[in-house]
N, C-alpha and C positions, 0 to 999 in steps of 0.2 A: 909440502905446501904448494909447491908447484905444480904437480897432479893435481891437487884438490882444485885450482885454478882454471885449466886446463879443461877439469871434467864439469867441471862447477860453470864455465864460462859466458852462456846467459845469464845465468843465476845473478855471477858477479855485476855483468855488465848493464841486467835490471837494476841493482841495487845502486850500481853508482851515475845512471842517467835519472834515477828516483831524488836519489841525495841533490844531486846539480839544479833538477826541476824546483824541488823543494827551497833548498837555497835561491834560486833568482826569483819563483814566487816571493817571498821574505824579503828579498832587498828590494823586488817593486814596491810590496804593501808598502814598507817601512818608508820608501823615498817618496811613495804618491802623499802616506798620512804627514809627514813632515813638512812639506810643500804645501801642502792645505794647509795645516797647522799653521806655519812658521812664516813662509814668504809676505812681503808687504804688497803683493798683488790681490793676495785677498782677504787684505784687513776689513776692506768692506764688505765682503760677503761672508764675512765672520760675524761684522755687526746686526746684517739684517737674518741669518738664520741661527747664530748664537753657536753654534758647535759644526762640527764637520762630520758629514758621513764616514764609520768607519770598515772598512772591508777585512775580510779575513780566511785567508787560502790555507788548507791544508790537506793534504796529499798523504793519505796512510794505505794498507795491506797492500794484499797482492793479489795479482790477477781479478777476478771477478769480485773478491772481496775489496779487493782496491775499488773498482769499478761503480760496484752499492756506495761506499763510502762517499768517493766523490760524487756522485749521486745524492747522498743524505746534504751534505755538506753544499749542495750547489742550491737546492731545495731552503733551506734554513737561512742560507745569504741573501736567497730572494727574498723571502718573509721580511727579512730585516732591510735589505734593499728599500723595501716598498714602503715599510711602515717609515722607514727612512724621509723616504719621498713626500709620504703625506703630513709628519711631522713638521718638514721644509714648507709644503703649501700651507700650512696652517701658519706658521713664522712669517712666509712670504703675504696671507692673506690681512695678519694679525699690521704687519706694518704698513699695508696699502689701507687699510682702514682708520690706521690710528689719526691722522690726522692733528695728531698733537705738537707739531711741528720737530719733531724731534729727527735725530740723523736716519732714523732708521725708516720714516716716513719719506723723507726726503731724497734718500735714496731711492727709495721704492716707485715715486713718481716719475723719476726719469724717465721719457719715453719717446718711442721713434717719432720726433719733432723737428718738423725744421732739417737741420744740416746733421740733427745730433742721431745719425741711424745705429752706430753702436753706444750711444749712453746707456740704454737701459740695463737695469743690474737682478730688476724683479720681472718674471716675466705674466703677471699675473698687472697687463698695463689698466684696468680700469678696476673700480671697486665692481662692477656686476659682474665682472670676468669669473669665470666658473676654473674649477681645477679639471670638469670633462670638457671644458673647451680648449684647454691647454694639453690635457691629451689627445684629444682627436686631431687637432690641428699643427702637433708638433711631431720632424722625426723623434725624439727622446720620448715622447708618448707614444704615437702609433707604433715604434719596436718595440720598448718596455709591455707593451699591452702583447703585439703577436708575437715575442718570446716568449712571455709569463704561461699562453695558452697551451703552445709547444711545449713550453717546460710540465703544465698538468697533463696532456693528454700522451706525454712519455711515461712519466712517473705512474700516473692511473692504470695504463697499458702494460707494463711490467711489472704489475702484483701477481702473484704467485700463481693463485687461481687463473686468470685471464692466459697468463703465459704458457701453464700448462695444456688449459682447454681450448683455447684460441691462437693458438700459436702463429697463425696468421697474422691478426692483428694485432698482437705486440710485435713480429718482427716489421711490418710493413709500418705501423703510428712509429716505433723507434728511432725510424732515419729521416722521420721529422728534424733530429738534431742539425741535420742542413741548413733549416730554414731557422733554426736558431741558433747556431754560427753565424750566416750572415748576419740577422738581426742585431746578435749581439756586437756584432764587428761594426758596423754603423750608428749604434744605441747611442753615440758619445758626439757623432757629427753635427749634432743639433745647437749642441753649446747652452743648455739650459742651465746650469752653472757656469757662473761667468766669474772673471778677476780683471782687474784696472789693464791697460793695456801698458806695456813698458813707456809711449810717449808721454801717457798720462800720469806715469808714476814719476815720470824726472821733471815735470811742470808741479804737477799738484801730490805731492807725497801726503801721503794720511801722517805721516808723524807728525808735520808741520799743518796740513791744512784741515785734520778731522774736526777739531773743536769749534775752526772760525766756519763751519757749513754752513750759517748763515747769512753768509758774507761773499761764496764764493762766486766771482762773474766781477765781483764790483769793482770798480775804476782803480783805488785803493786798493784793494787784495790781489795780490800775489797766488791767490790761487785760483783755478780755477775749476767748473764743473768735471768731475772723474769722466775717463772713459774708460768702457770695459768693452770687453772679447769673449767671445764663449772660448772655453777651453779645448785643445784639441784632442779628436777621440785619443782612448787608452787601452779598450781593450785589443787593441788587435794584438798588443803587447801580451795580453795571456794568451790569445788564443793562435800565435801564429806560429811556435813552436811544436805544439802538439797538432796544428792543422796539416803542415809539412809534413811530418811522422807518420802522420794518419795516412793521408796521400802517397805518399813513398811506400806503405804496408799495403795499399790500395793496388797501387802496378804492381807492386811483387807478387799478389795473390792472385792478380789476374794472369800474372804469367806464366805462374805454377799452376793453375790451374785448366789454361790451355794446353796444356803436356796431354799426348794422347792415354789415357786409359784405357786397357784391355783385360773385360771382364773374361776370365777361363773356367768359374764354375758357377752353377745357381746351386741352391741346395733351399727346399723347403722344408723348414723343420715343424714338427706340431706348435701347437698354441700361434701360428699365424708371427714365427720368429722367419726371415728371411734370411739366409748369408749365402753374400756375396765371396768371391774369393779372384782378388786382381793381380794386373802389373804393370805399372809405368816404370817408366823409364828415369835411372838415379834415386830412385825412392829409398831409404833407407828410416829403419827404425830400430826404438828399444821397445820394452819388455811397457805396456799401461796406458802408451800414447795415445792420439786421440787422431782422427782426423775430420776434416771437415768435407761434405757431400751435397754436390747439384744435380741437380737432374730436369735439363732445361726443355723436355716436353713436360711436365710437370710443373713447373715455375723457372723460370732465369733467374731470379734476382732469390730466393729462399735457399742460403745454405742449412745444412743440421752437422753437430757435430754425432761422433759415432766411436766409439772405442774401437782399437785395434784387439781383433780379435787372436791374429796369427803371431807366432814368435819370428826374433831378430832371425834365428835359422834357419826359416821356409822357403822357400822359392818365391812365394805369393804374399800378400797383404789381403786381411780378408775381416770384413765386418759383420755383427751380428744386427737386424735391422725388426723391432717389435712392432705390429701396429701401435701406434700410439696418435692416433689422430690426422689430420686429410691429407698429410704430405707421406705419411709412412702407412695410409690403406693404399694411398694411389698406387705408391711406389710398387707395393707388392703385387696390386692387382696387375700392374702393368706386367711385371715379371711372371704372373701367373699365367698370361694368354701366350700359352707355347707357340701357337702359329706367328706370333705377329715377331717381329725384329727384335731383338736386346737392345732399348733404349739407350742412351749416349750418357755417360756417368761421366760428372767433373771433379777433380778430388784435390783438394789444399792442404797442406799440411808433409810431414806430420809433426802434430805440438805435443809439448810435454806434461806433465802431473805428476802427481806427488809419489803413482806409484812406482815411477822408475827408481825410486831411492830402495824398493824390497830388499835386493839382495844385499845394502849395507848394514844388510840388522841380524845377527846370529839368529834371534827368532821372530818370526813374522806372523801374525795372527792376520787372514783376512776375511773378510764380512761384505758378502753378494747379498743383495737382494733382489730377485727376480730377473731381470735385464741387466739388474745392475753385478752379474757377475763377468762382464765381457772383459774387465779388465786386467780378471785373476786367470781367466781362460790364457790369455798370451803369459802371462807368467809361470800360469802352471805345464805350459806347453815349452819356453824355454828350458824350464829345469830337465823334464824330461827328455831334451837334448844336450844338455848342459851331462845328463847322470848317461848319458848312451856313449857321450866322446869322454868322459871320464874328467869334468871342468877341473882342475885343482884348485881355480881360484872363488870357487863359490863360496860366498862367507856365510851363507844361511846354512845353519844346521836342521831348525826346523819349522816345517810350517804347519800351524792350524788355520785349518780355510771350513769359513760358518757359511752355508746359503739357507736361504730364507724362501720360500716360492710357496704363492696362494694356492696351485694348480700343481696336479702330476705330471701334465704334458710342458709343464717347466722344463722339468728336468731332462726331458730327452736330448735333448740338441749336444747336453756336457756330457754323459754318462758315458760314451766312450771315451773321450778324456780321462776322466777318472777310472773308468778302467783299464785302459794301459796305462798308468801311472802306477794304480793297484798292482799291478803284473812286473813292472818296472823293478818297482821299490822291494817287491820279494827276491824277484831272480837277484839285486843286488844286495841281499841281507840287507835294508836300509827300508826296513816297516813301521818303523816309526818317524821317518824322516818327517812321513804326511798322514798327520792328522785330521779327517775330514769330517762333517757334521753336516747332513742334509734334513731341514724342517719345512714341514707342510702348514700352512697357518691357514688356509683353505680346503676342511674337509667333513664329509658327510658320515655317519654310524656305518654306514656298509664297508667305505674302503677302509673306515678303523677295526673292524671289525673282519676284515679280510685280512688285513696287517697282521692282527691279531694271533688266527687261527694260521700265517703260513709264519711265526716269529721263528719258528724253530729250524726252516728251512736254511742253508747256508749262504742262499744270496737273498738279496732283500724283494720281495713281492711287487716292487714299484716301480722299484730302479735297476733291477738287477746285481746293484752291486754287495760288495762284501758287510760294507757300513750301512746300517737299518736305519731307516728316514726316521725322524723323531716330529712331533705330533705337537703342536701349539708352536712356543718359540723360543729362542735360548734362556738358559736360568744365568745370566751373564755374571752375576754376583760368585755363582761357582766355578763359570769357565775360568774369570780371571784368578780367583783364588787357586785353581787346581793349578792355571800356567805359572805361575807365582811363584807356587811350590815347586815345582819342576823344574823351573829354571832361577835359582836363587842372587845366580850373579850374571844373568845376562841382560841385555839391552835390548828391549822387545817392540818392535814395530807393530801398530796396529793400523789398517786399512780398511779405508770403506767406503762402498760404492753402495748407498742408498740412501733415503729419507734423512732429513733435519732429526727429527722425534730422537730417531735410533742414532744416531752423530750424536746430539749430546747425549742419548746415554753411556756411550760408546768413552765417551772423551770425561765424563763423570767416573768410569771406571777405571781411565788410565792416570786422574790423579789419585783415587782414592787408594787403588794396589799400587802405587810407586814407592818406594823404600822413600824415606828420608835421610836415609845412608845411600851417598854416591855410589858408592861401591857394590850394591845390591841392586838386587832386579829395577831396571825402568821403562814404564809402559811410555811412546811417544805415539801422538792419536793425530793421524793422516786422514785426510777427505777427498774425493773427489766431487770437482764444482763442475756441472755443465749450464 
């Protein structure tokens, strides 16, 4: 238990600053809703809107799925927020109108008169007062309104399409979230929900003085006109824990990030793949990490994450870099103009993923797709030093590794990998250790057709290696069934680094092959999220 601790020790210590977050959201909701509810400060503000707003925080997954979530969930409180709001103007309009002398009318007229600058309780003070006069004119309006746009034009800017194609402007609209932090940190300073003020509640109590409202002022009565207070803001109470966080993860990254980098190789591979190959100083990693990448002739402020591509063993840290749109053409073309300088690379990290946990699983299935094999590349570059020093502690017996790639000149960049691996795993009688499978899903009659006519030859026509690329895309319903059968009582890791589409099907497959006896084969289905 204490190793697991130990090795586990973000892991643990996400999960128990999660729990804590969790729990003091809870006990704010529950102490702000009971305080509304219950306190005799806002008996009156109970009578003229009839109920009380209610809020509702919840804080689930992890990492970037955490991050959508709170995201959906922040979306969905606004809706309700708002419709909140207008239900309130309609209460507050409905009793500045009634005119039926009744408490809730009465209250509603109170207005900055005379001496009385905090009586009013409705702030809608005359019946033509409009509810876009009370936002334009109010902090609690003009932020509710330039939060709400912030909050759309984050959300609209991180739809899947826009963040892939535009990468720009979903990272640059994103840190809009600034100007709705502040926003919402002042959203409450206005005091447009109000309660009696404590002098007013130990002169004039509603228990004693609601009924005789028509009375109150008079010579005879003992009570008198309420006074009320806006209430003091509340959010900074959510938001000043996770502001501080944010800020302290803010210098750390900037200070790891001014660590000198020294690029020591370029390497162009076809299909317009780049890798890098570095070294800073104290950098340390495992086997799937990720790190993050600047390149401040190119943008200052745009980081990209990038999988590690090199093992814990190497001398260097080295990433694979695909065009993928203006920050990953520039980047390459810049690398491309051999006369000019090696531009100045800033590097953050290294963070972790899911695939560091490979080697706790006797068997490990993983699934590249195109780029998205950079993270099997370190892994499969560990073992093959891991089988060179003779590891005894490697718990994987064996690996099936699926790549996917539209294009032949995919595959160039790995195929040496995979061929000293191939070469590896014979000289060590251990040819089945690595089970590999390369599929083309982009291809024309001629090169199937060249396939074809060289099948017989001993290395493969494409890739040169020993295993012959295969032609559309996995029959996955029989991969799992063949590993299934082969390994009847192991505990089998599945990974993967590509598309949604193929993630569920991928995770469709690992409950539908999982035994319903513990004791027999169980598929567990890993992602990587960038």
């Amino acid at each position: 238990m204490g190793n697991w601790v130990v090795n586990h020790w973000f892991s643990v210590l996400f999960l128990l600053s999660d729990a804590t977050w969790l729990g003091l959201n809870i006990f704010l909701f529950v102490h702000a809703f009971q305080s509304y509810e219950k306190a005799d400060k806002y008996y009156y503000t109970r009578e003229v809107l009839g109920f009380c707003r209610r809020t509702l925080r919840k804080q689930l997954g992890h990492n970037l799925t955490f991050h959508k979530l709170v995201a959906y969930m922040i979306c969905l409180l606004t809706v309700i927020h708002i419709i909140a709001h207008l239900f309130n103007f309609e209460h507050y309009n409905r009793s500045r109108q009634a005119r039926d002398g009744s408490l809730a009318f009465v209250l509603s007229t109170l207005s900055h008169k005379e001496k009385r600058e905090d009586s009013w309780l409705n702030p809608l003070q005359s019946p033509n007062m409009t509810v876009e006069y009370v936002t334009f004119t109010s902090i609690a309006g003009l932020t509710g309104l330039i939060i709400t746009v912030a909050l759309v034009l984050m959300v609209t800017s991180a739809m899947e399409f826009i963040r892939r194609s535009y990468f720009e402007v979903f990272w640059y609209t994103h840190h809009i979230f600034i100007i709705y932090i502040i926003g919402l940190g002042i959203h409450g300073i206005g005091g447009l929900v109000r309660g009696q003020t404590e002098e007013s509640l130990n002169e004039s109590h509603p228990h004693r003085c609601a009924e005789s409202f028509k009375h109150w002022d008079d010579q005879e009565s003992h009570c008198k006109h309420p006074q009320f207070e806006g209430l003091p803001a509340e959010s900074w109470k959510w938001i000043l824990a996770p502001g501080v966080l944010y800020i302290f993860e803010r210098i750390l990254r900037f200070y790891r990030s001014q660590q000198k980098v020294v690029i020591t190789k370029v390497v162009m591979h076809p299909s317009k793949v780049l890798e890098l190959q570095m070294n800073k100083r104290g950098f340390s990693m495992e086997v799937g990490q990720y790190i993050f990448v600047n390149c401040p002739s190119i943008s200052y402020l745009e980081w990209h994450p990038f999988t590690l591509t090199s093992a814990p063993e190497e001398d260097f840290f080295s990433i694979h870099i695909r065009a993928a749109g203006d920050w990953t053409e520039n980047l390459i073309r810049v690398f491309e103009q051999q006369p000019s300088p090696i531009p100045r690379i800033e590097v953050d990290g290294p963070f972790g993923t899911v695939s560091e946990d490979v080697f706790q699983y006797e068997v490990a299935v993983l699934v590249g797709a195109g780029i998205g094999v950079t993270p099997f590349a370190s892994i499969l570059k560990s073992i093959w030093y891991k089988f060179r020093h003779a590891d005894h502690n490697l718990k994987t017996q064996t690996i099936y590794f699926y790549w996917i790639c539209r294009e032949t000149g995919a595959f160039a960049w790995f195929n040496n990998l995979l061929a000293s691996l191939e070469r590896e795993m014979e000289e060590l009688g251990k040819v089945d250790f690595l089970n590999y499978r390369l599929f083309l899903t982009g291809w024309d009659s001629n090169i199937a057709g060249h396939a074809t006519l060289n099948f017989d030859k001993a290395t493969d026509i494409l890739t040169g290696l020993k295993q012959k690329t295969s032609f559309g895309r996995p029959m996955w319903d029989n991969e799992f069934s063949t590993i299934a059968n082969a390994h009847p009582r192991s505990v089998v890791g599945v990974f993967l680094c590509g598309p949604q589409t193929l993630a569920k099907s991928l995770s469709k497959r690992c409950h539908q092959y999982s035994s319903l006896d513990p004791r027999k084969v169980q598929f567990y289905f890993n992602k990587e999220n960038f």
